[in-house]
mmCIF file as Biopython writes it, N, C-alpha, C and O atoms, coordinates in Angstrom:
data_model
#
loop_
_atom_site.group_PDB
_atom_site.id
_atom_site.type_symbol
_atom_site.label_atom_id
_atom_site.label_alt_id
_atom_site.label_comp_id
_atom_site.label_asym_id
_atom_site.label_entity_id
_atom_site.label_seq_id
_atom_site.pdbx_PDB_ins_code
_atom_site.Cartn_x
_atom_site.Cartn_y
_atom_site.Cartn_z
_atom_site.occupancy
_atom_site.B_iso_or_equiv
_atom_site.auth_seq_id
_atom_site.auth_asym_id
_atom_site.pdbx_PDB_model_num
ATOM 1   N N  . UNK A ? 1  ? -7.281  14.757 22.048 1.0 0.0 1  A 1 
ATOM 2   C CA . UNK A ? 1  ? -6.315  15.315 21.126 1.0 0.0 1  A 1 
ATOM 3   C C  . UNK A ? 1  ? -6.854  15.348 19.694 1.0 0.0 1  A 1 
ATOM 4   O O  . UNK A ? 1  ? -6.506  16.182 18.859 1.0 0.0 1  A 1 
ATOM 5   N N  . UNK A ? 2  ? -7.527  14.597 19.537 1.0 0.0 2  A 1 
ATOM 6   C CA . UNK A ? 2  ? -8.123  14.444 17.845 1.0 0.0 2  A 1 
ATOM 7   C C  . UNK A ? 2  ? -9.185  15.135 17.647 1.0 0.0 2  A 1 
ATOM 8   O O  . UNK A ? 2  ? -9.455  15.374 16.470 1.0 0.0 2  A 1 
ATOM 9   N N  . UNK A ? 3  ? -10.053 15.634 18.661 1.0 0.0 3  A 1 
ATOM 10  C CA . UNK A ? 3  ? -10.719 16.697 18.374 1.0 0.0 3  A 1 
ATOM 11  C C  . UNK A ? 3  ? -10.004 17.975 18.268 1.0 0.0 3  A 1 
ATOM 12  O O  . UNK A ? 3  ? -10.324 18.642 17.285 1.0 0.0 3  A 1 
ATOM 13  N N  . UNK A ? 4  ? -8.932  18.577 19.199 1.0 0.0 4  A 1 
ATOM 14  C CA . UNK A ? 4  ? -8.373  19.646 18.983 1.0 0.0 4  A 1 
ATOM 15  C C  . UNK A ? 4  ? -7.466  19.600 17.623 1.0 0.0 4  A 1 
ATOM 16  O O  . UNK A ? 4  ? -7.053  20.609 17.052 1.0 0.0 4  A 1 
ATOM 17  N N  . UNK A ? 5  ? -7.269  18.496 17.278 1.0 0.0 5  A 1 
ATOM 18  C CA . UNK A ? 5  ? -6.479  18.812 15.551 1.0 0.0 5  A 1 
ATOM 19  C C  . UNK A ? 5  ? -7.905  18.956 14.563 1.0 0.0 5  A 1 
ATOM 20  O O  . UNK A ? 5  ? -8.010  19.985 13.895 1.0 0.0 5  A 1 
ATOM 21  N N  . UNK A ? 6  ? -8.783  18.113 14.499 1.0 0.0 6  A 1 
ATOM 22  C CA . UNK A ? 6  ? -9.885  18.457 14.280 1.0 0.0 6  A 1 
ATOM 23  C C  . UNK A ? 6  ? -10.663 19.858 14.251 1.0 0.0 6  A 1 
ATOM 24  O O  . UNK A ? 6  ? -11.279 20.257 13.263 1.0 0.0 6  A 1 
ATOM 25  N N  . UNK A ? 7  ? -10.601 20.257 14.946 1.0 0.0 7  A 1 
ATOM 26  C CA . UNK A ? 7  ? -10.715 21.977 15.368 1.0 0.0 7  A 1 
ATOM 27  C C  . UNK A ? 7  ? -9.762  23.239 15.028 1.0 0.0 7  A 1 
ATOM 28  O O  . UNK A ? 7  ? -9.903  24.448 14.843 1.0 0.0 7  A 1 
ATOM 29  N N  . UNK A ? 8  ? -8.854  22.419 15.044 1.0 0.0 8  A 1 
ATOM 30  C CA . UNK A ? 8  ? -7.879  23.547 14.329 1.0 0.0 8  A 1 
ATOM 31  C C  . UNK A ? 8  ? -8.118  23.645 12.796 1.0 0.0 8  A 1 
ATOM 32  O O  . UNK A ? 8  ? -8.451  24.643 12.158 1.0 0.0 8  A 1 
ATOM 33  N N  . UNK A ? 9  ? -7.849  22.260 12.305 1.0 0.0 9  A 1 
ATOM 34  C CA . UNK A ? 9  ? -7.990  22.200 10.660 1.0 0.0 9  A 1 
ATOM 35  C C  . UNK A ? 9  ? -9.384  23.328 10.060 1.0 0.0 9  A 1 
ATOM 36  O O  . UNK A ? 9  ? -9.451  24.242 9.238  1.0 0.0 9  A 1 
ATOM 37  N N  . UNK A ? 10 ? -10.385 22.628 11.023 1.0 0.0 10 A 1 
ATOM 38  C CA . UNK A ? 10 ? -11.988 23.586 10.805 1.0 0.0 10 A 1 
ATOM 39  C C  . UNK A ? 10 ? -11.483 24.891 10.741 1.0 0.0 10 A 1 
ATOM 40  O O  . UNK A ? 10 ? -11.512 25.454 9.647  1.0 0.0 10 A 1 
ATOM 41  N N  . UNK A ? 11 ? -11.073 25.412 11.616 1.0 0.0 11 A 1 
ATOM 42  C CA . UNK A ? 11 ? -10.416 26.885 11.736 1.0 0.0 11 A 1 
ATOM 43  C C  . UNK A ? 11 ? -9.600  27.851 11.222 1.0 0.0 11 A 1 
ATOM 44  O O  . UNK A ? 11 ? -9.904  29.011 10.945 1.0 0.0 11 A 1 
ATOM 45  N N  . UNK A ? 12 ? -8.362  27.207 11.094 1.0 0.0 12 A 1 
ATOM 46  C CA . UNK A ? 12 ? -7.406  27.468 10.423 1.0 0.0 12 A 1 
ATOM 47  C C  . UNK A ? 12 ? -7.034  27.653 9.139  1.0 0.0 12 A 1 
ATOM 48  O O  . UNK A ? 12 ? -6.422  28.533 8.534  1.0 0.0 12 A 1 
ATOM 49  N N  . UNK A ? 13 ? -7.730  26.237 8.754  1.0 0.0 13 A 1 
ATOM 50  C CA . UNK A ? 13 ? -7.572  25.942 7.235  1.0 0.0 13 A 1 
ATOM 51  C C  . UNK A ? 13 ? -9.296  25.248 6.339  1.0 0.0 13 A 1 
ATOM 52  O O  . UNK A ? 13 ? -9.578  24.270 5.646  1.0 0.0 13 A 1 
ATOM 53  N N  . UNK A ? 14 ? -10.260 26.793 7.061  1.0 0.0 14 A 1 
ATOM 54  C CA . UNK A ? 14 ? -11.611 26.260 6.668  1.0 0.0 14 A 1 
ATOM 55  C C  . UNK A ? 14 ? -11.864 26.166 5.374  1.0 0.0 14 A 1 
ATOM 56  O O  . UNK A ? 14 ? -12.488 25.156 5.049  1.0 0.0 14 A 1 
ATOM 57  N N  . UNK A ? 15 ? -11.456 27.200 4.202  1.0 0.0 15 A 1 
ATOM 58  C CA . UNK A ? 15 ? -11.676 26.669 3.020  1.0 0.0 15 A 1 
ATOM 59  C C  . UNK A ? 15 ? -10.680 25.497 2.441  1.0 0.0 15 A 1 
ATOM 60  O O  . UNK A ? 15 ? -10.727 25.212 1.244  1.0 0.0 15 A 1 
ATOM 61  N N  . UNK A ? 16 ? -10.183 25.129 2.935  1.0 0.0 16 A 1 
ATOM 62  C CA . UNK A ? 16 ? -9.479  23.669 2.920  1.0 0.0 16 A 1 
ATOM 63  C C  . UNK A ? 16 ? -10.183 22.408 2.340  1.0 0.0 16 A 1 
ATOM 64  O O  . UNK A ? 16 ? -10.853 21.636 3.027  1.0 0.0 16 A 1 
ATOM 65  N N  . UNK A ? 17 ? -10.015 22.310 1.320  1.0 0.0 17 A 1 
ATOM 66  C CA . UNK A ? 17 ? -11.304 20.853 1.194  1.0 0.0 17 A 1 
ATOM 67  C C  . UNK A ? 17 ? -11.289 19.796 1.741  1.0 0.0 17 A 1 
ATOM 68  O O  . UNK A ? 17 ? -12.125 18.958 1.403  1.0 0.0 17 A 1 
ATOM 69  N N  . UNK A ? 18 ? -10.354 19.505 2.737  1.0 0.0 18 A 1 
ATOM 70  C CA . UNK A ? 18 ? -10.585 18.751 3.619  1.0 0.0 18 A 1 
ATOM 71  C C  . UNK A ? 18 ? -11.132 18.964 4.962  1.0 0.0 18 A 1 
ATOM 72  O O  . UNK A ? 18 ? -11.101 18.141 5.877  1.0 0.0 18 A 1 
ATOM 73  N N  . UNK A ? 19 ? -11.693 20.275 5.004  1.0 0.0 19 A 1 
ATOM 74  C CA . UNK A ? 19 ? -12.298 20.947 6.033  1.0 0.0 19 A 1 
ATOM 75  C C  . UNK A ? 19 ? -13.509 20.305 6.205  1.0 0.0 19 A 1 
ATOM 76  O O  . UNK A ? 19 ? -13.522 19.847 7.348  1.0 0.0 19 A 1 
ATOM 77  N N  . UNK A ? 20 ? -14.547 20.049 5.608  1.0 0.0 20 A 1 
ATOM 78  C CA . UNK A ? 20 ? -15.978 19.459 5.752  1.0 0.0 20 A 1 
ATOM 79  C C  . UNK A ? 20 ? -15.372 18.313 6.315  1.0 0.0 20 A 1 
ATOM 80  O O  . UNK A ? 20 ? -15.725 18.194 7.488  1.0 0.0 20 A 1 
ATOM 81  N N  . UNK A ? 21 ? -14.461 17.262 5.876  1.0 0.0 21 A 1 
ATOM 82  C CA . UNK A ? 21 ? -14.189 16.107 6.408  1.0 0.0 21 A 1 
ATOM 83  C C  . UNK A ? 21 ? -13.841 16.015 8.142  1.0 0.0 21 A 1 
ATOM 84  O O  . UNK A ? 21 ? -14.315 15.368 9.075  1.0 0.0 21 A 1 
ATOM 85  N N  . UNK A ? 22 ? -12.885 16.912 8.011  1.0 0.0 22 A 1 
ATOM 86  C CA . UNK A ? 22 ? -12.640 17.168 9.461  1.0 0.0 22 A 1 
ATOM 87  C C  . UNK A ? 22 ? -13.612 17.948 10.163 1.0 0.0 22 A 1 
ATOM 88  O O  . UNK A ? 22 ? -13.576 17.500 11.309 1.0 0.0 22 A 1 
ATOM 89  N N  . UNK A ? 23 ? -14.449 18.854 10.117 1.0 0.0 23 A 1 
ATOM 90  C CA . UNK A ? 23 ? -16.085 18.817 10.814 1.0 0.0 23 A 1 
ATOM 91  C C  . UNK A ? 23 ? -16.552 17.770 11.292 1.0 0.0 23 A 1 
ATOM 92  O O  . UNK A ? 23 ? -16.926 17.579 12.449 1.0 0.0 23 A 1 
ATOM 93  N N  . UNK A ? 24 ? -16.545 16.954 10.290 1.0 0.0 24 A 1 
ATOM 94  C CA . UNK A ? 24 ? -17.539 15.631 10.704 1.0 0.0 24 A 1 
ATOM 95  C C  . UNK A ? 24 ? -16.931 14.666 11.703 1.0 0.0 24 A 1 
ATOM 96  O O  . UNK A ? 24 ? -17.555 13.880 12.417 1.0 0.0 24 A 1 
ATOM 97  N N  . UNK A ? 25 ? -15.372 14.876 11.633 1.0 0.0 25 A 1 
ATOM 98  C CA . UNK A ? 25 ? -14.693 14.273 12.414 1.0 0.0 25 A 1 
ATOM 99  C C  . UNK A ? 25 ? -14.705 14.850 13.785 1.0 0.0 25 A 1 
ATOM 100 O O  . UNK A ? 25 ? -14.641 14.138 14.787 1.0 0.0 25 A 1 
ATOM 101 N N  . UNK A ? 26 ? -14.787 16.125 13.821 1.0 0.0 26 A 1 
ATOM 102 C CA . UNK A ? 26 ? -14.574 16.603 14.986 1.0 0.0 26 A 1 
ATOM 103 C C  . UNK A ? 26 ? -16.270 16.233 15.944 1.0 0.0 26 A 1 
ATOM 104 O O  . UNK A ? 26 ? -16.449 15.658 17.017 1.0 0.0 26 A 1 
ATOM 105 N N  . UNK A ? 27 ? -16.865 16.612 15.358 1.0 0.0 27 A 1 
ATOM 106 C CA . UNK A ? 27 ? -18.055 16.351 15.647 1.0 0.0 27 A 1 
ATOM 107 C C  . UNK A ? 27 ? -18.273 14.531 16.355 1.0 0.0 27 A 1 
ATOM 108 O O  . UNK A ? 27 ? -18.776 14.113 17.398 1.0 0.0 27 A 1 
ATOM 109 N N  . UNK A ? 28 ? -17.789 14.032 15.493 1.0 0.0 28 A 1 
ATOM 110 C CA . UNK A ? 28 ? -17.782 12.404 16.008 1.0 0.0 28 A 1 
ATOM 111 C C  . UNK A ? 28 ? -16.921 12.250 17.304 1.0 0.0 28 A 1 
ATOM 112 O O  . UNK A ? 28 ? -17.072 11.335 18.114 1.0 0.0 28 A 1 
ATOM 113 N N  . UNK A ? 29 ? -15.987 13.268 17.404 1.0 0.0 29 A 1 
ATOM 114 C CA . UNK A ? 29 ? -15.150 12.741 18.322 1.0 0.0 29 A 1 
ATOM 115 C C  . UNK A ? 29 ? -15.347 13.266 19.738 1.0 0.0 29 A 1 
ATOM 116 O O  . UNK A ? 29 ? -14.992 12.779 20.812 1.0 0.0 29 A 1 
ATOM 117 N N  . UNK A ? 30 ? -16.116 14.577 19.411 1.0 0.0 30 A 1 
ATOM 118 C CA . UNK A ? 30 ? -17.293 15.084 20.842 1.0 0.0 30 A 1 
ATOM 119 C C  . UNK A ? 30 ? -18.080 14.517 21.037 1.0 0.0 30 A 1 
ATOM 120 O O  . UNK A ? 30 ? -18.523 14.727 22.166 1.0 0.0 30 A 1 
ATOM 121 N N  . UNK A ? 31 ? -18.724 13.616 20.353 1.0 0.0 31 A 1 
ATOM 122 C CA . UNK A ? 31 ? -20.019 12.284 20.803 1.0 0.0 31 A 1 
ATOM 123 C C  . UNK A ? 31 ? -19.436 11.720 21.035 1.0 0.0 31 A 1 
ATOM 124 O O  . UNK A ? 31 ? -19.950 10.879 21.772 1.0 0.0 31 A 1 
ATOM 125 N N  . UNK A ? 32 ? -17.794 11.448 20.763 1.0 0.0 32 A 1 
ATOM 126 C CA . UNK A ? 32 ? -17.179 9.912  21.794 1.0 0.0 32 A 1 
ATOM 127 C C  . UNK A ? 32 ? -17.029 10.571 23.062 1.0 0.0 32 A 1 
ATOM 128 O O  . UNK A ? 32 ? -17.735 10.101 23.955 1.0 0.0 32 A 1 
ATOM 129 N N  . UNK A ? 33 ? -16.312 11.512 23.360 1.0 0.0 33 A 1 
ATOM 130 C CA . UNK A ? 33 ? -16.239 12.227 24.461 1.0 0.0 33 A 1 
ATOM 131 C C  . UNK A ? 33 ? -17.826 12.673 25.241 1.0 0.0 33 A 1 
ATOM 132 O O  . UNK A ? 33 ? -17.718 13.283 26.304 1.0 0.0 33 A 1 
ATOM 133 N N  . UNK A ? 34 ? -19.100 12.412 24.787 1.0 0.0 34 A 1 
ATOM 134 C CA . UNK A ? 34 ? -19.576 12.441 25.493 1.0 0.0 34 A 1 
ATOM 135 C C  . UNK A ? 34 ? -20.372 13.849 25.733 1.0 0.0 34 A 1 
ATOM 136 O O  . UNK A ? 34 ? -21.218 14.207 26.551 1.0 0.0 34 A 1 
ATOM 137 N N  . UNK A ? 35 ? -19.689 14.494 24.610 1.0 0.0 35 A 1 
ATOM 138 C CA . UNK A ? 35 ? -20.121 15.964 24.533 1.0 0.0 35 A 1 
ATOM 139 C C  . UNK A ? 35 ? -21.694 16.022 23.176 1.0 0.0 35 A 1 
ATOM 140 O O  . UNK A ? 35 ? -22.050 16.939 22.437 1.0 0.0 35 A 1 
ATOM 141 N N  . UNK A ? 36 ? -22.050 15.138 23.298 1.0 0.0 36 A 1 
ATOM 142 C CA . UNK A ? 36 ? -23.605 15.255 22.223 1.0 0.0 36 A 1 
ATOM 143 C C  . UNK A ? 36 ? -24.154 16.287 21.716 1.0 0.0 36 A 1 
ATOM 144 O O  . UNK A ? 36 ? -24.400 16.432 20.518 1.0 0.0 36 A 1 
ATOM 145 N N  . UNK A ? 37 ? -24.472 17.384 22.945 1.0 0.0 37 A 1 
ATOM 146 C CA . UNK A ? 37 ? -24.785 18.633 22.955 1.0 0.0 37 A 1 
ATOM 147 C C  . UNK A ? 37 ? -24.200 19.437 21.527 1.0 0.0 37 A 1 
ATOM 148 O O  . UNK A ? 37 ? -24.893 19.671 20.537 1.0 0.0 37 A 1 
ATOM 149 N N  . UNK A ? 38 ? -23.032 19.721 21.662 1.0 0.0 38 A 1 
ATOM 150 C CA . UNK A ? 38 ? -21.893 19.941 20.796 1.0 0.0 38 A 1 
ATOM 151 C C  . UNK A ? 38 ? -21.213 19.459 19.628 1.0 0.0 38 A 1 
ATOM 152 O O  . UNK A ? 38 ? -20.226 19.880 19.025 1.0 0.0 38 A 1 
ATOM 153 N N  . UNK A ? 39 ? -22.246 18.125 19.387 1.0 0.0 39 A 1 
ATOM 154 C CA . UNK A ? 39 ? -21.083 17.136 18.335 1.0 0.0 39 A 1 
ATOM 155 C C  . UNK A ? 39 ? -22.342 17.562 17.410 1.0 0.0 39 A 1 
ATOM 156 O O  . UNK A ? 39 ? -22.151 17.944 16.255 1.0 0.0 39 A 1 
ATOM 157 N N  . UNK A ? 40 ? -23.514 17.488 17.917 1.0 0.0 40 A 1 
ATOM 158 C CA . UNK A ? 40 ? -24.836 17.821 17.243 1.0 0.0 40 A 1 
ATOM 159 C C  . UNK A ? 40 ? -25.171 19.563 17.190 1.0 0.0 40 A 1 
ATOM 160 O O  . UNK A ? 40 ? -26.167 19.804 16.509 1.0 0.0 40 A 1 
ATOM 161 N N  . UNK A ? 41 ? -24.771 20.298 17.552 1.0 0.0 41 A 1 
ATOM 162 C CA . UNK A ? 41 ? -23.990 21.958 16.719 1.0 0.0 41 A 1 
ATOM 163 C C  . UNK A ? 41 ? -23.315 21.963 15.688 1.0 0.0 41 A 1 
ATOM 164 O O  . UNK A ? 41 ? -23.659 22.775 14.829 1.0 0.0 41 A 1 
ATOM 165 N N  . UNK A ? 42 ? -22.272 21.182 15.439 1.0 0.0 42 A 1 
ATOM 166 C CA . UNK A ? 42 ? -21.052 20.794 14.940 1.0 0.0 42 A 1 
ATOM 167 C C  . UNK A ? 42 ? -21.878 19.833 13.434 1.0 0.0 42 A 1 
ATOM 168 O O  . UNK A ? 42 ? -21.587 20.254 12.315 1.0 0.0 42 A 1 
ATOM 169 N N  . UNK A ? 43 ? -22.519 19.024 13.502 1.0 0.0 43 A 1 
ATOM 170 C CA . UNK A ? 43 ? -23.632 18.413 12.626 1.0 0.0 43 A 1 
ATOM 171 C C  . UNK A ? 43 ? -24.167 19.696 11.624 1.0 0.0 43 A 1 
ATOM 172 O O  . UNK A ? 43 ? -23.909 20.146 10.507 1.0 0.0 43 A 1 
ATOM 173 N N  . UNK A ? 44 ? -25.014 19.959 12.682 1.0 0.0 44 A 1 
ATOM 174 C CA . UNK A ? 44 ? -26.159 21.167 12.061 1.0 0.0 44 A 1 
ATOM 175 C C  . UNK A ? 44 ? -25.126 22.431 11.633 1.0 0.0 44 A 1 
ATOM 176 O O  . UNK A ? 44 ? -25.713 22.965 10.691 1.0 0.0 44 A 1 
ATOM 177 N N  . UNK A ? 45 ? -23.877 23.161 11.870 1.0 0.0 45 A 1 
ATOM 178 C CA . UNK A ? 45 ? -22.934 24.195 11.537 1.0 0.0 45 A 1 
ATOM 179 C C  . UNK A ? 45 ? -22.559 23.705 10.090 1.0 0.0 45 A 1 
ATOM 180 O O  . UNK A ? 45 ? -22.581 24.434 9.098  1.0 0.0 45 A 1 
ATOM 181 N N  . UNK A ? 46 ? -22.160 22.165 10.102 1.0 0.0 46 A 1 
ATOM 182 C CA . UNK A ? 46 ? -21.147 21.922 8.800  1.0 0.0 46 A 1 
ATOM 183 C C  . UNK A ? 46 ? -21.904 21.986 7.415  1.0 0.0 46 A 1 
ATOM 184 O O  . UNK A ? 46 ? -21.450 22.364 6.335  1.0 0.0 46 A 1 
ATOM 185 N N  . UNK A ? 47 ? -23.859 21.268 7.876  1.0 0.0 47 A 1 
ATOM 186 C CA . UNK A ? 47 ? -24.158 21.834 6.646  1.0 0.0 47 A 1 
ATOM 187 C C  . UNK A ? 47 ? -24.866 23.281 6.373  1.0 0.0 47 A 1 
ATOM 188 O O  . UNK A ? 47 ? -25.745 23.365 5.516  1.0 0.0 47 A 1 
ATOM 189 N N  . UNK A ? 48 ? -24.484 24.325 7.073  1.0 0.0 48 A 1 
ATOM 190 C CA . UNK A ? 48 ? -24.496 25.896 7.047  1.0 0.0 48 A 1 
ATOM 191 C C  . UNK A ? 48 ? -23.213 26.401 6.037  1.0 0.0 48 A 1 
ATOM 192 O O  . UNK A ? 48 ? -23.158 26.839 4.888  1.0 0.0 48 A 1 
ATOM 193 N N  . UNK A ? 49 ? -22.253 26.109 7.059  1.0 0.0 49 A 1 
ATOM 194 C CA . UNK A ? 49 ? -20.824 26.550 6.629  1.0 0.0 49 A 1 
ATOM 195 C C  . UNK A ? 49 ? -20.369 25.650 4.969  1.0 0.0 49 A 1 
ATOM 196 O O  . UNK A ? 49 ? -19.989 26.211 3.942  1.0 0.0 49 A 1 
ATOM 197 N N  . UNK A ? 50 ? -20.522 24.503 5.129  1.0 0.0 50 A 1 
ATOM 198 C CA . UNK A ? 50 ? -20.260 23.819 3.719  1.0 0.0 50 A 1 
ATOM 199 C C  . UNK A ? 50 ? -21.624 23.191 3.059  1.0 0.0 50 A 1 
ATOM 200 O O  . UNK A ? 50 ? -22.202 22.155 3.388  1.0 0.0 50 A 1 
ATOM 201 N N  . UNK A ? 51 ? -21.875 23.880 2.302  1.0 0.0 51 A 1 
ATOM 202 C CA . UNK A ? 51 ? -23.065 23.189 1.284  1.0 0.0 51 A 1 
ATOM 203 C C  . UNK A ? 51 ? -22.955 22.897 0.371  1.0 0.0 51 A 1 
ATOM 204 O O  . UNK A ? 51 ? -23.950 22.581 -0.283 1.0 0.0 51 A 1 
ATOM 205 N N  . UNK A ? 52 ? -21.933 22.854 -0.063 1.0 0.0 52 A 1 
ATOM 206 C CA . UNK A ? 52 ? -21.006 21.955 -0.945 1.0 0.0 52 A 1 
ATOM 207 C C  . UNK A ? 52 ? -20.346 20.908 -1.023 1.0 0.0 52 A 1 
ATOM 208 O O  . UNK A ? 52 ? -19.668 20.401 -1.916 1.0 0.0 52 A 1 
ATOM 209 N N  . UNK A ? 53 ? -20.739 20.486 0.522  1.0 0.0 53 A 1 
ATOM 210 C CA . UNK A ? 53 ? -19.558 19.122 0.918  1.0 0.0 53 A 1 
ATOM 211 C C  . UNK A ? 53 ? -19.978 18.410 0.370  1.0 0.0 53 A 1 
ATOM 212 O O  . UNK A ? 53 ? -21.188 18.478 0.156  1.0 0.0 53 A 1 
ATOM 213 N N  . UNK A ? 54 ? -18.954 16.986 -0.326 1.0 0.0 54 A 1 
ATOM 214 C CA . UNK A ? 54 ? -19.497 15.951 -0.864 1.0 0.0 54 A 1 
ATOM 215 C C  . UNK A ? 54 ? -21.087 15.231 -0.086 1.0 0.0 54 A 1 
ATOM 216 O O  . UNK A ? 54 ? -21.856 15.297 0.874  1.0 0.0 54 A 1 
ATOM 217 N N  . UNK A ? 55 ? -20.800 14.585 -1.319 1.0 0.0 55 A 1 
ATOM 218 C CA . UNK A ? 55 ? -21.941 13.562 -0.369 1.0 0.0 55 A 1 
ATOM 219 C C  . UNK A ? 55 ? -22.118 12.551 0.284  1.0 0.0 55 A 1 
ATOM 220 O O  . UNK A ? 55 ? -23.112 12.040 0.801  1.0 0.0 55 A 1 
ATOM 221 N N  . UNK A ? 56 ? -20.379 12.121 0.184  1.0 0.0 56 A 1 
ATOM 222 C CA . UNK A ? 56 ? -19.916 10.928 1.636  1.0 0.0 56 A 1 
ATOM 223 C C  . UNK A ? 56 ? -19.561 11.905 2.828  1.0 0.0 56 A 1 
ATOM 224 O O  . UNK A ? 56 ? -18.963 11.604 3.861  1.0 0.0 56 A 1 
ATOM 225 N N  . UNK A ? 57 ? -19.955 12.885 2.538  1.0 0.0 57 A 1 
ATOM 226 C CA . UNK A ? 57 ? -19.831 13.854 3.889  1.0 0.0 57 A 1 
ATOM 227 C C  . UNK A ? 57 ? -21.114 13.950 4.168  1.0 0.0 57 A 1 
ATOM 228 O O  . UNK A ? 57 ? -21.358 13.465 5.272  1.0 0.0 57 A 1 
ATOM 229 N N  . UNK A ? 58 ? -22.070 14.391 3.602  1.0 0.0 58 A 1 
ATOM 230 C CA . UNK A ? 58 ? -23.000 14.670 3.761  1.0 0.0 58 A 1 
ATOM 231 C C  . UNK A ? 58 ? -23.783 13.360 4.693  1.0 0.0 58 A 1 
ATOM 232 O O  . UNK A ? 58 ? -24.356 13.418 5.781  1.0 0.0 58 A 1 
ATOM 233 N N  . UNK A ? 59 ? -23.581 12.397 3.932  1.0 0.0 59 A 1 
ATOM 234 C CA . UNK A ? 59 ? -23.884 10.811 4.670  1.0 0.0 59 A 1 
ATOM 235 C C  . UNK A ? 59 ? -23.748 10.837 5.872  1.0 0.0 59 A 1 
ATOM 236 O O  . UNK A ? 59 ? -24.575 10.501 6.720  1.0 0.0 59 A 1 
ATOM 237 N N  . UNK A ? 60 ? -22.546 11.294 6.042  1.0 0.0 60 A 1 
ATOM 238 C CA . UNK A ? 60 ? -21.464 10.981 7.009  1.0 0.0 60 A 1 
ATOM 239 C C  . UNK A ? 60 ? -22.265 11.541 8.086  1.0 0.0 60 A 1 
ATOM 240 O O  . UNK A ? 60 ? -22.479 10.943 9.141  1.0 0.0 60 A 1 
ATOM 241 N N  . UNK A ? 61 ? -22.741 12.799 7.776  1.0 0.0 61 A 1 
ATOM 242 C CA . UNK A ? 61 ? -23.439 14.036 9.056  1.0 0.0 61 A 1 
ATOM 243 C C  . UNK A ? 61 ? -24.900 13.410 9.390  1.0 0.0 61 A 1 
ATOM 244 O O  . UNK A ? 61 ? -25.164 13.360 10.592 1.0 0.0 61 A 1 
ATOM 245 N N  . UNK A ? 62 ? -25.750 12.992 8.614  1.0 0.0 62 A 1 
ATOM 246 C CA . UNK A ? 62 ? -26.646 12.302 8.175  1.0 0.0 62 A 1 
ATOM 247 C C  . UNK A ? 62 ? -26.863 10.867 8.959  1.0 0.0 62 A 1 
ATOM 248 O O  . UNK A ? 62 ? -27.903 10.560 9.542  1.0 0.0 62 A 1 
ATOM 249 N N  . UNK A ? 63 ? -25.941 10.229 8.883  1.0 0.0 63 A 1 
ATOM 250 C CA . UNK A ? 63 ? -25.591 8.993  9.886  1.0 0.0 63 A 1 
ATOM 251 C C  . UNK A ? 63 ? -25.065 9.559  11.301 1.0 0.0 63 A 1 
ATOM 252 O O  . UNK A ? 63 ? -25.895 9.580  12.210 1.0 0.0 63 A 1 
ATOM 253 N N  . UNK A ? 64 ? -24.234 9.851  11.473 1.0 0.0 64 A 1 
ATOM 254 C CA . UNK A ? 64 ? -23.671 10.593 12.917 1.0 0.0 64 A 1 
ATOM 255 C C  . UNK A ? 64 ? -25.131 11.206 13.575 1.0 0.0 64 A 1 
ATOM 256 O O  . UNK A ? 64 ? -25.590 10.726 14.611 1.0 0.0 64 A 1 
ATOM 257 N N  . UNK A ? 65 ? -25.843 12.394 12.798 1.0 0.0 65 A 1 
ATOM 258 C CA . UNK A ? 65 ? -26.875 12.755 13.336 1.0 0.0 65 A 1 
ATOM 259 C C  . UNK A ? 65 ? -27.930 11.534 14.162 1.0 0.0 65 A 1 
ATOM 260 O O  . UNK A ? 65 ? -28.538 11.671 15.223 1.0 0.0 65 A 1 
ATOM 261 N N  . UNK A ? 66 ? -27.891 10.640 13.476 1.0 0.0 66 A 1 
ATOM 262 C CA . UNK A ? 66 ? -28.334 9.658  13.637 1.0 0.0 66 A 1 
ATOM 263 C C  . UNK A ? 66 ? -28.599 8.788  15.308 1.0 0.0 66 A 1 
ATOM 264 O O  . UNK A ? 66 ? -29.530 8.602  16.091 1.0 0.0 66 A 1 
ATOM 265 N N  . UNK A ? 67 ? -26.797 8.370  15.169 1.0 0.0 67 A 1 
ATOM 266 C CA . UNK A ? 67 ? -26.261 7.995  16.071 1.0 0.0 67 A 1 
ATOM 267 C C  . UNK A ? 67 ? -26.583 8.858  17.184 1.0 0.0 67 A 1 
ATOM 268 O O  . UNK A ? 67 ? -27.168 8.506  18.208 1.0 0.0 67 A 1 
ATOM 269 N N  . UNK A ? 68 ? -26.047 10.316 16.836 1.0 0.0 68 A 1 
ATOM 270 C CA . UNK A ? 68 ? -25.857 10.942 18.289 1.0 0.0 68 A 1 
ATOM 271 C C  . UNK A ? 68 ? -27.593 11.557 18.459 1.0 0.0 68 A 1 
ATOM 272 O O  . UNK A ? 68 ? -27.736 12.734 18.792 1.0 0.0 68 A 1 
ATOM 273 N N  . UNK A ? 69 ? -28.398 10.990 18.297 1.0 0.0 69 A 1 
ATOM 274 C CA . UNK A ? 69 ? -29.829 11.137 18.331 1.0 0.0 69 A 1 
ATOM 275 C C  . UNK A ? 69 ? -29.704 12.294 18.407 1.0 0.0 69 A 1 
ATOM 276 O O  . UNK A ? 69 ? -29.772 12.859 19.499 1.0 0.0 69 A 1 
ATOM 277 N N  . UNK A ? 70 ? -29.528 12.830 17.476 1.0 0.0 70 A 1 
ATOM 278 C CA . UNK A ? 70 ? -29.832 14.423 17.478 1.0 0.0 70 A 1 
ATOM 279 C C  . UNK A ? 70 ? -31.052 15.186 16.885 1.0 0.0 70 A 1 
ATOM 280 O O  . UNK A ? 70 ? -31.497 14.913 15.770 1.0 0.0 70 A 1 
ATOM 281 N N  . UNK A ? 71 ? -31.401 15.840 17.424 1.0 0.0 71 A 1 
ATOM 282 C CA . UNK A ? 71 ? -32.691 16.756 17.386 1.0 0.0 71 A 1 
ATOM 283 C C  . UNK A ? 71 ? -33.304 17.563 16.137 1.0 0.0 71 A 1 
ATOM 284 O O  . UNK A ? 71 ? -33.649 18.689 16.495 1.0 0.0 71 A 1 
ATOM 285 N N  . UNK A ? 72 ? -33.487 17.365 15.072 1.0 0.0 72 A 1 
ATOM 286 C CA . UNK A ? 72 ? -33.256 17.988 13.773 1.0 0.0 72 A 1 
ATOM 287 C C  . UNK A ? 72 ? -32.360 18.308 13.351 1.0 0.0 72 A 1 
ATOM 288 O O  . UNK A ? 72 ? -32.354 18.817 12.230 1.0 0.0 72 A 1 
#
């Protein structure tokens, strides 16, 4: 469920400045689920789509990448 609110917010309400936040969230919550593949798209998309996101976001993608051993 917290990825699909997650996904909506991204969507719905992307120039939203709480949109980068919820990327990163959504993304975390497909590596809990197990979906890596996807949480690490979701990584590499947010800093395409927002290159502006702060930089406790940026961390945030940065560390997660991390975690979900993701591939560049």
């Amino acid at each position: 469920d917290a990825a699909e609110q997650y996904l909506k917010v991204t969507t719905e309400h992307a120039g939203a400045a709480i949109a980068p936040d919820a990327m990163l969230k959504l993304g975390m919550s497909l590596n809990a689920l197990g979906a890596r593949e996807q949480a690490c798209a979701t990584y590499a998309q947010l800093g395409v789509k927002y290159p502006q996101a702060s930089g406790n976001v940026r961390q945030g993608v940065a560390r997660e990448q991390r975690r979900s051993r993701c591939d560049g």
